[in-house]
N, C-alpha and C positions, 0 to 999 in steps of 0.2 A: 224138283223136290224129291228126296228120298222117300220112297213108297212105303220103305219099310219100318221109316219112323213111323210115318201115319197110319198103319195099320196097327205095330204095337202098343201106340198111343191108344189106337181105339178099339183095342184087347185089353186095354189094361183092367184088372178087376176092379178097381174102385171107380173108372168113370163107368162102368158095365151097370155095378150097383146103381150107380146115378140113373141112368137111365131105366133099369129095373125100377125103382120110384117110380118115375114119368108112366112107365106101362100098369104099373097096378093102380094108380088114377085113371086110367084109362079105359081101365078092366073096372072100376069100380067097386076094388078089391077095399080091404078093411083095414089091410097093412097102415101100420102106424107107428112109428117111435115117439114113446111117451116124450113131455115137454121137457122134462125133469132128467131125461136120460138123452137127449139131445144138447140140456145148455150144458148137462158137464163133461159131456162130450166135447163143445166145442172149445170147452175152458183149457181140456186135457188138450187142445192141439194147440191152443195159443199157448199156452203153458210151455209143451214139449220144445217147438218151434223156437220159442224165446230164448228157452235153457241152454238148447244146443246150438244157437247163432252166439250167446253170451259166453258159450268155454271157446266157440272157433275165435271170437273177437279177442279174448285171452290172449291168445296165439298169435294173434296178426301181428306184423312189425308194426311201431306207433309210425306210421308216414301218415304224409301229405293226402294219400289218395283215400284215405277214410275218408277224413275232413271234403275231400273234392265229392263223392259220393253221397253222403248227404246230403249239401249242396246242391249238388246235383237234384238229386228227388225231392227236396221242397220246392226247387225254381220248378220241377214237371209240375209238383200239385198247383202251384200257386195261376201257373199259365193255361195250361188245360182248363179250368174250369170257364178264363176269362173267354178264350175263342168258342167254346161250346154255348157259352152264356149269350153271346151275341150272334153265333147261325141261328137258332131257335127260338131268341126273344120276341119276335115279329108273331112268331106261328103259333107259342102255345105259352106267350103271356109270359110276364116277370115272374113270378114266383117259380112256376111251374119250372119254366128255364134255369133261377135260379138253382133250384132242389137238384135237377138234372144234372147239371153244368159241376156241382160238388159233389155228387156221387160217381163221375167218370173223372171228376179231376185225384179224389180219393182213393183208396184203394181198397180191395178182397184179399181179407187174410186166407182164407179158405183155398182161394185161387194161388195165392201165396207157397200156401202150404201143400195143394195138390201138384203145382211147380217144381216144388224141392223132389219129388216122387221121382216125377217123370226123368230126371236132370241125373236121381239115381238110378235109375233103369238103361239110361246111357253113359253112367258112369263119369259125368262130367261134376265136376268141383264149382263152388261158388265161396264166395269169402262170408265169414261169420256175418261183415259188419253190413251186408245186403239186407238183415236181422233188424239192423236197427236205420235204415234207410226208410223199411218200410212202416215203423213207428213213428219216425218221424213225418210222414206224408198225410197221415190220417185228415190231423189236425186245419193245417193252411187250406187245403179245398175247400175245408168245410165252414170256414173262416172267411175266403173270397168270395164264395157262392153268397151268404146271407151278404155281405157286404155289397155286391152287385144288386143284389134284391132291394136292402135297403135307400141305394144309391140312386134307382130308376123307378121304385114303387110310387103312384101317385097318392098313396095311404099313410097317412104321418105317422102312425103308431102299426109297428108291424112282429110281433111276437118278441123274443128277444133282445138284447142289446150285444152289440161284438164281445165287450169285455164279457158277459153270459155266454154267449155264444161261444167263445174263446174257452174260458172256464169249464165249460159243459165238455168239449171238442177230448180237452187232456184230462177231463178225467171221465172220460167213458169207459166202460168195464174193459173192452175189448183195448184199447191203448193203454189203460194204466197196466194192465197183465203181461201185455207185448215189452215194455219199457221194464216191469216190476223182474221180471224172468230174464230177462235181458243183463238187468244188471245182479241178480244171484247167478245167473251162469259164470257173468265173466268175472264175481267174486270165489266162486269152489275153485278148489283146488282138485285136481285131477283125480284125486282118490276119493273125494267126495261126491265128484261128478259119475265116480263107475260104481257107488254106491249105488245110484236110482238110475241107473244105463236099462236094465233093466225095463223100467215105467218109461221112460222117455223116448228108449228108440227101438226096444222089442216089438214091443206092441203096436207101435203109431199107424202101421200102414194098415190095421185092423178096424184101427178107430176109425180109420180116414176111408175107410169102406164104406162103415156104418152110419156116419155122418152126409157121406155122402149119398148116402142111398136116402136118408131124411130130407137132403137137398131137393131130389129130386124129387119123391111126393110134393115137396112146398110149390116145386117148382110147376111140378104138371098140375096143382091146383089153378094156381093163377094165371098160365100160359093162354089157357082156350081163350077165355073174356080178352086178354089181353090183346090177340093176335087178330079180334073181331074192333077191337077200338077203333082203327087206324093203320094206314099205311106206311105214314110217316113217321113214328115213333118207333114202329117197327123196324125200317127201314135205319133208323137213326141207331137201334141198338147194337144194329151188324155192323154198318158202319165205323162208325168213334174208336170202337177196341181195334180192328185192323187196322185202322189207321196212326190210331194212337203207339196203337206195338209195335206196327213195322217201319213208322218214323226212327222212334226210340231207336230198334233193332237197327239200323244202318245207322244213325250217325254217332252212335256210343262207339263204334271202331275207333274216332279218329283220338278221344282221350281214356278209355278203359280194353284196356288189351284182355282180360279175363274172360273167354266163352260163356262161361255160368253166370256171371255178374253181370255180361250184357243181353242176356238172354233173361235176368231177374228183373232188369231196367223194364227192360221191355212187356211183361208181365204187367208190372205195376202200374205202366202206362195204362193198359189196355184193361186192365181189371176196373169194376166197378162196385163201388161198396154199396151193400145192403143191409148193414147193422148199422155201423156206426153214422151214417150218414141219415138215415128214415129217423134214428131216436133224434137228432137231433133236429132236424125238420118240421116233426113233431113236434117241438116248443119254440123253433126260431121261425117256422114259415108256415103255418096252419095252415095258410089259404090252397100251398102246393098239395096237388094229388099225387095221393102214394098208391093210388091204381094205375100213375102211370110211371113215375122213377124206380118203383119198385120190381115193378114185371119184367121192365127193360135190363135191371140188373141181373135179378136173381134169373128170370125163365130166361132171357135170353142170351145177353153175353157172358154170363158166366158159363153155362157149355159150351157157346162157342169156344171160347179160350181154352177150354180142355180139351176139345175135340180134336178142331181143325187149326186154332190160333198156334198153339205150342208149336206142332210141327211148324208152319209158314214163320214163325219168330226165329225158332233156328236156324231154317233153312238159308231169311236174309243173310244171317250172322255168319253163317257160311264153316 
């Protein structure tokens, strides 16, 4: 592995911020980004992210390999959650597995988006329509996980129904914004889009400091309890993303020739959602604890994948 990705990687200012979070929890510092200055923060990166996957889609020749690339990323969401849902069902109960199993089969836009950073920091390209691969994957995880749940539960009445579940899925804040921006990108026209260039791609890697330095306070709240539960969940959260990414990472070679797009593959694999997946949990599967799919996402594989993932996903891809 190049030593000197993974050192830049782990200079980079905004995972530094992250971690700067984790140490003022630590310190038992006061640090705090208000709620209110946090969700429209996050809206301003789904937003940005959308717009500008939506003018590069613009631009892509119409081929086959769009269409193969979606594709692609529903069959991940839809499969991932199934083999996760059955290592784990034994050990920590239906629900609980299923909640799990749809947040590593789903994906982190955040993760998504601190991705695009890193990918320009080594000056590598990825195609617009990676943009909307990732909107499309939200949904199917989070769609198979209850479905597994409901399919093994011994509880005849168990929170939501699929078609709810489904409904709820597409239109969560976070996927209708990723799809809504996605498609006003790839409607402007080029001189509309250098109107707001500006807002969308001046500023972004500031946000994405700030946010992610918010990450991290959430993150080092919830870490310590987390890391005292169990071994195996822990063990489970290091686990899934490296294996899930560096699957992805090697065999996306043999049909997506793109560096940046099998290195986004691979991301997505390995990310695990913590928005959209907990809200909807929340109404399809009460019984699952979000003291435990939650920690696993947010404290822990979500820096690993910024840390040390990123490099090792490259490096397979070679």
């Amino acid at each position: 592995m190049d030593l000197t990705i993974l050192l830049d990687n782990l200079t980079n200012p905004a995972l530094l911020f992250f971690v700067l979070g984790i140490v003022a929890v630590r310190l038992k510092s006061d640090l705090a980004i208000p709620p209110n200055s946090s969700k429209f923060i996050s809206i301003y990166l789904l937003f940005s992210i959308g717009f500008k996957g939506g003018q590069e889609l613009a631009h892509s020749p119409n081929d086959i390999s769009i269409a193969i690339a979606i594709l692609f990323g529903i069959t991940l969401a839809a499969i991932i959650p199934i083999y996760v849902f059955f290592l784990i069902k034994k050990r920590l109960g239906v629900e609980n597995a299923g909640a799990i199993a749809a947040a590593y089969g789903s994906i982190s836009a955040v993760t998504f988006v601190t991705a695009v950073t890193f990918l320009e920091t080594l000056d590598l390209h990825f195609n617009g329509h990676m943009v909307a691969v990732m909107a499309f994957m939200e949904a199917p995880a989070i769609v198979v996980g209850v479905f597994l749940m409901k399919r093994f539960s011994s509880e005849k009445q168990m929170g939501m129904s699929l078609k709810e579940v489904f409904g709820h899925a597409l239109t969560n804040g976070s996927v209708l914004l990723i799809f809504g921006s996605l498609l006003i990108g790839f409607l402007a026209n080029d001189a509309q889009a250098e109107g707001i260039k500006p807002f969308t791609t001046d500023i972004f890697k500031g946000f994405l400091a700030v946010f992610l330095l918010d990450m991290g306070i959430v993150s080092g709240k919830k870490l310590g309890a987390f890391l005292t539960s169990g071994k195996f969940t822990t063990t489970l959260a290091v686990v899934l993303p490296l294996v899930n990414g560096s699957l992805v990472a090697f065999f996306t070679q043999y049909f997506i020739p793109e560096i940046g797009d099998r290195f986004m593959f691979a991301i997505l694999a390995a990310s695990a959602s913590y928005i959209a997946v907990p809200a909807a949990m929340r109404l399809a599967a009460p019984n699952a604890n979000p003291g435990i799919y939650l920690p696993m996402a947010l404290a822990i594989t979500f820096p690993l994948n910024i840390t040390i993932g990123f490099p090792i996903y490259l490096y397979i891809i070679g």
